[in-house]
C-alpha positions in Angstrom: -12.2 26.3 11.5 -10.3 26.1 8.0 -11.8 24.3 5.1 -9.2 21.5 5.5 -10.4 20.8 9.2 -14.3 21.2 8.2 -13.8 18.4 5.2 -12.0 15.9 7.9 -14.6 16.9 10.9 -17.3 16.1 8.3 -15.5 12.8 7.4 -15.4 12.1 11.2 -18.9 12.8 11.9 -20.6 11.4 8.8 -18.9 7.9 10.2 -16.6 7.5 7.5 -13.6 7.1 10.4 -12.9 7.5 13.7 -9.9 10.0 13.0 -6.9 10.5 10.7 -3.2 11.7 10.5 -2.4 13.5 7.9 1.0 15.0 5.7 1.5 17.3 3.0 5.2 17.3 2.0 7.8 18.0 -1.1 11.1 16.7 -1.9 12.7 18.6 0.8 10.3 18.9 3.5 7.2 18.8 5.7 4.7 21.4 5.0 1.6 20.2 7.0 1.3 17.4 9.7 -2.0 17.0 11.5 -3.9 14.3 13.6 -7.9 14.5 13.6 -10.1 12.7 15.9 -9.4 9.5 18.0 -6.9 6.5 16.8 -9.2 4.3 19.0 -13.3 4.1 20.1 -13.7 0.9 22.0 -13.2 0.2 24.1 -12.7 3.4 24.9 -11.6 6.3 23.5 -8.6 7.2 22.6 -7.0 10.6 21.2 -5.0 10.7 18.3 -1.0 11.3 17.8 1.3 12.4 15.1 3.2 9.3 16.2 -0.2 6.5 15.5 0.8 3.4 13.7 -1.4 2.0 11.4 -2.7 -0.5 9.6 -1.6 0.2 5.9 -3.4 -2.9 4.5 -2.8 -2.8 0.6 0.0 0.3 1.1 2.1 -2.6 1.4 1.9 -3.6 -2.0 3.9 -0.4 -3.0 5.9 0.0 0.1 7.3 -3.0 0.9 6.5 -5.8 -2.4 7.1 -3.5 -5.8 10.5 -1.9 -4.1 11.7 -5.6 -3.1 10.9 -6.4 -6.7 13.3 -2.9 -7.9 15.9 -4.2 -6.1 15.8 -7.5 -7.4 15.7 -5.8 -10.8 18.5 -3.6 -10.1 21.0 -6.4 -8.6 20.1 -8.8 -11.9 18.2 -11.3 -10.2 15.1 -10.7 -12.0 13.7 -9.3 -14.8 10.2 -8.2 -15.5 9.5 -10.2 -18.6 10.6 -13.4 -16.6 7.7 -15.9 -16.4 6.3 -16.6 -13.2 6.9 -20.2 -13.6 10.8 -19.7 -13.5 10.1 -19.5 -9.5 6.4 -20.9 -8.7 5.7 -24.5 -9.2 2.2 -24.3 -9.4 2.7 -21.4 -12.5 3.6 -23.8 -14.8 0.4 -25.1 -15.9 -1.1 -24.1 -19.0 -2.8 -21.3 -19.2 -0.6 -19.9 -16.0 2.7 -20.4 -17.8 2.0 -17.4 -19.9 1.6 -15.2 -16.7 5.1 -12.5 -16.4 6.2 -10.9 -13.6 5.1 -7.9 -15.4 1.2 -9.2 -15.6 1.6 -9.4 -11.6 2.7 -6.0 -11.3 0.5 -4.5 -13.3 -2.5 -6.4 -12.3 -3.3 -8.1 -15.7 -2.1 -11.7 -14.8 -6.2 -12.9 -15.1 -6.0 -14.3 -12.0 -9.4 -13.3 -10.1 -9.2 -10.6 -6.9 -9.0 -12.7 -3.8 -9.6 -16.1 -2.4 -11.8 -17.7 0.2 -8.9 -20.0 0.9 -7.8 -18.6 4.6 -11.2 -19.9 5.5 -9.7 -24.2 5.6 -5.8 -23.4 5.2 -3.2 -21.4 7.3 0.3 -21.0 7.0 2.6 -22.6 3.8 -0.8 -24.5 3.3 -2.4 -21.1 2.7 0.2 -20.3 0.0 0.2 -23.7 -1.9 -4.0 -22.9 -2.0 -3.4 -19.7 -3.6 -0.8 -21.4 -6.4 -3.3 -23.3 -7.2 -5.5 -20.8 -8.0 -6.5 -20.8 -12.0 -7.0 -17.6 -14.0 -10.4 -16.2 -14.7 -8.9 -13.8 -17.4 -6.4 -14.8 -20.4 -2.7 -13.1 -19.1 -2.3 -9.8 -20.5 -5.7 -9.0 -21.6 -7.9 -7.1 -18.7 -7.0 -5.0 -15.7 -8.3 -7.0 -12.7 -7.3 -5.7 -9.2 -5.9 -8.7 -7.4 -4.1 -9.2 -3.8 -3.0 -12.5 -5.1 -0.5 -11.2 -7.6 1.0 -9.4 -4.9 1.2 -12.7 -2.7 3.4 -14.7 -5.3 5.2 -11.6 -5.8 6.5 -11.9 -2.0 7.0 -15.4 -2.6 9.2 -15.3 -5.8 11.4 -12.6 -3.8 11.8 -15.2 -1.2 12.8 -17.9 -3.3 15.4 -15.8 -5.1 16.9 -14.2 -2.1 16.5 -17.5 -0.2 15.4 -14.6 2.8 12.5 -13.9 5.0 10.1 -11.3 3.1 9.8 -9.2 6.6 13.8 -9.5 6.8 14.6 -8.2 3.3 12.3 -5.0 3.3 13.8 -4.7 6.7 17.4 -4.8 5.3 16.8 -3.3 1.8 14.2 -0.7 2.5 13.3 0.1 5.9 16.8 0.4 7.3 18.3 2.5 4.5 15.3 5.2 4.5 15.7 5.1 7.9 11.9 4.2 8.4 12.4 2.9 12.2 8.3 2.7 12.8 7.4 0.7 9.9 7.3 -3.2 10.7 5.2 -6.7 9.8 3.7 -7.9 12.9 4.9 -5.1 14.9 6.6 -5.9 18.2 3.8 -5.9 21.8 6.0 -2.0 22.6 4.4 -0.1 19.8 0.8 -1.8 20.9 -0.3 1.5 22.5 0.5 3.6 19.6 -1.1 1.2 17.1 -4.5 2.4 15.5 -7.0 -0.7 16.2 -8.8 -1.9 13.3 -12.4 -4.6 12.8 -12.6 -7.7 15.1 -12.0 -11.0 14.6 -12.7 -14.3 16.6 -14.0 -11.7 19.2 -11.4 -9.5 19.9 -10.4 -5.6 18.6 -7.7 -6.6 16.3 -4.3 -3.9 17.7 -1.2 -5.0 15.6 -2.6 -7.7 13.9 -3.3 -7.5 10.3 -6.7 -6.8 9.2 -6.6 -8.7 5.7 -8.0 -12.6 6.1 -5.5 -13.6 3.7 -2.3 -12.2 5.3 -3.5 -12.5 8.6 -3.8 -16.8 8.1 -0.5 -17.0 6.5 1.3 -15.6 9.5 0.8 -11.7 9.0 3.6 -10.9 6.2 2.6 -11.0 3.5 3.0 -9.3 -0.3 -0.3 -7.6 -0.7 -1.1 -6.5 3.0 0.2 -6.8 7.0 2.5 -3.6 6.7 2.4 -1.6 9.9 3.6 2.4 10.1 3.5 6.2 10.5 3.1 9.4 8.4 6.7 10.3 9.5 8.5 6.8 8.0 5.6 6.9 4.9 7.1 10.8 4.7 10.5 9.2 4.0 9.6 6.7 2.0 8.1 9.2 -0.6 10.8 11.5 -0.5 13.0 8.5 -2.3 10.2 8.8 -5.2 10.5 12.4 -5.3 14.9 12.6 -5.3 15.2 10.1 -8.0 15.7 7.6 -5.6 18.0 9.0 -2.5 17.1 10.1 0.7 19.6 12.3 2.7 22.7 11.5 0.4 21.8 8.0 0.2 20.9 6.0 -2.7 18.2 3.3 -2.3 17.2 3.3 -6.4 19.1 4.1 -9.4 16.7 7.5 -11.2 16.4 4.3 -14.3 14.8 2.3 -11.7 12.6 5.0 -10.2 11.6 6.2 -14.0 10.7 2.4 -14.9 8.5 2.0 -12.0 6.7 5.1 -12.2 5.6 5.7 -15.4 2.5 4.4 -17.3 2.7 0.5 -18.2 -1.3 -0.6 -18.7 -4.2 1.8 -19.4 -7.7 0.9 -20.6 -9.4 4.3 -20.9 -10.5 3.8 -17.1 -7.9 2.7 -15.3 -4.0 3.7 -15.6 -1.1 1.4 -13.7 2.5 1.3 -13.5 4.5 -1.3 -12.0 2.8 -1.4 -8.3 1.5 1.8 -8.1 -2.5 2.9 -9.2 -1.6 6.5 -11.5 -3.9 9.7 -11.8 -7.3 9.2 -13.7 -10.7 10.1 -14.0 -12.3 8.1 -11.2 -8.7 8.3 -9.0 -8.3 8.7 -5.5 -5.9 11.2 -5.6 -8.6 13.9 -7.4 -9.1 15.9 -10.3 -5.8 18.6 -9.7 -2.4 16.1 -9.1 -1.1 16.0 -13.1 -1.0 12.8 -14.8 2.5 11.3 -13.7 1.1 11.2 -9.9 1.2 7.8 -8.3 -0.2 6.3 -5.3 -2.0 3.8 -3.4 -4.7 3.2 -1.6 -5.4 0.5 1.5 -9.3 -0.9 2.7 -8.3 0.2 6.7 -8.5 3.7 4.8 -4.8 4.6 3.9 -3.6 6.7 1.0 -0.1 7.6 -0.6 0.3 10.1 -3.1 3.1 11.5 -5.2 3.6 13.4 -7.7 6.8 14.3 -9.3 5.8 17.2 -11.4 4.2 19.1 -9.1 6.7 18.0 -6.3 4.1 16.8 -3.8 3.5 14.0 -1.7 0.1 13.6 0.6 -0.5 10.9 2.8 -3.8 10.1 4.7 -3.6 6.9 7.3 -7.2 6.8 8.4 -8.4 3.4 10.7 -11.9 3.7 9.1 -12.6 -0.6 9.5 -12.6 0.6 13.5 -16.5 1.6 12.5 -17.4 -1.1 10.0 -15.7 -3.0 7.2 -17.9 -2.4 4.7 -20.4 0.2 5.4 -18.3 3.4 5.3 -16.2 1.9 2.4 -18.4 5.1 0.0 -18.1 7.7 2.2 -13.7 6.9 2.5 -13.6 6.7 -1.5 -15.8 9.5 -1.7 -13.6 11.8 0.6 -10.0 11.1 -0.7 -10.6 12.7 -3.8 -11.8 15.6 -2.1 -9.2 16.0 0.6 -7.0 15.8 -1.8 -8.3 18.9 -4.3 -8.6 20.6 -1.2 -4.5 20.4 -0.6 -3.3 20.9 -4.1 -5.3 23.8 -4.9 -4.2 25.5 -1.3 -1.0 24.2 -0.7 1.0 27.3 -0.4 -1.6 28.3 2.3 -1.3 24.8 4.4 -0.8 25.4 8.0 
């Protein structure tokens, strides 16, 4: 056994998940793909495939909402200093009115991390709950890691478009990059392949979206709900690393790509750019990606990585909530940075 297979065998049997599918790639192509472990446990056990779908939870914050937001920027619909009141009733209270589409990107908008609110709304009421919601932070001033931003991000891009969120990633994104396995509220047929996740109201959830919040307002939503593969994720990161085409075809202008990639808000703990987390200290991505990596992470245990410089993506979809929500939370944070070393420092000698 290789020191790649002992580090995810120890992640396995430490609890931490149930299995994991994992690829190493560049701008050109795949150098490692490899399942570990079982998608499923219960109620029985299931192996693992290349082909497993999962449950990207916050991924979806960089792979569907920030490049819905590009492409509004790039077809001068939007820009990023717009405020958020322009498109959101419930932004135009003072102090909300001073929130930009910026602050939401970036995670600086004050508003607090999440809200209680699926627990008496559903649906459109759901959303007009979350508008409602009051800053706890003064825009523009503190870094604090919020799904909401990401929810009224989704919303403003269907108010402009006057389209289904679900339909305009579809059209925009998914199509183009020709990610064919990547879906909100994924049809029953792909139900097999589907990594289950925690329960709720008594059942294993298996295509349903783990997060409360985008699970009561219907299952798309901006900062979670995304279902998808390592294969589809693998194309989606080769846009990032081609300055914005895949296979001859242009999805982003380089500008765009540069714009959204590079450092926008950094405290001396925590560095952002416009969606994406960025290397630092305490980073999921580990000690050896340089400092112009992006990524992102998601609570069911999912990681993307790129870096530009070193010309590297890694992606790890992990179902760890399949064991417990919160309990092996440590042991996933704890492993990505490791994993990660691992593969940087041995890439050449992958296999």
């Amino acid at each position: 056994m290789n020191s790649l297979d002992k580090i995810f065998k120890d992640g396995i049997e430490s609890g931490a998940f149930p299995g994991a599918v994992l690829l190493v790639g560049d701008s050109h192509s795949i150098t490692l793909q490899k399942t570990f472990g079982y998608r499923a446990i219960r109620p029985e056990k299931e192996e693992n495939s290349i082909d497993t779908i999962y449950d990207i939870a916050s991924m979806t914050k960089v792979v569907a909402t920030t490049p819905a937001i590009m492409k509004l920027v790039e077809n001068g619909l939007l820009r990023l200093y717009d405020p958020v009141s322009l498109f959101i009733e419930g932004y135009k209270v003072d102090p909300k009115n001073e929130i930009r589409i910026f602050h939401l990107l970036t995670h600086t908008s004050g508003l607090p991390p999440y809200s209680e609110a699926w627990r008496y709304s559903k649906g459109k009421e759901l959303l007009e709950s979350i508008n409602s919601i009051q800053p706890i932070n003064p825009a523009g001033k503190k870094f604090v890691y919020s799904c909401l931003n990401f929810i009224t991000l989704m919303e403003i891009v269907e108010r402009i478009t006057s389209t289904p969120f679900n339909e305009f990633v579809k059209d925009e994104i998914f199509n183009p990059a020709g990610m064919k396995k990547t879906a909100f509220n994924p049809p029953v047929s792909w139900k097999k392949l589907i990594a289950p996740t925690s329960d709720r109201d008594g059942k294993i959830l298996r295509g349903q979206v783990d997060d409360e919040l985008a699970y009561y307002i219907g299952g798309v939503s901006g900062n979670a709900g995304l279902f998808s593969d390592v294969s589809d994720l693998y194309s989606y990161a080769k846009i990032f690393l081609n300055g914005g085409e895949i296979d001859g075809k242009k999805i982003f202008s380089k500008e765009t790509i540069r714009a959204f990639t590079q450092e926008r808000f950094n405290d001396g703990e925590t560095r952002r750019a416009f969606g994406w987390d960025m290397k630092g200290l305490a980073c999921s991505c580990g000690d050896l990606f340089s400092d112009k990596a992006f990524g992102h992470t998601g609570f069911t245990g999912t990681s993307i990585w790129i870096d530009p410089v070193i010309d590297l993506t890694v992606i790890i979809l992990t179902n760890r909530v399949h064991l417990s929500r919160r309990e092996n939370q440590d042991m996933i944070i704890r492993f990505r940075p490791l994993i990660h070393n691992y593969i940087v420092a041995h890439r050449d000698d992958l296999h």
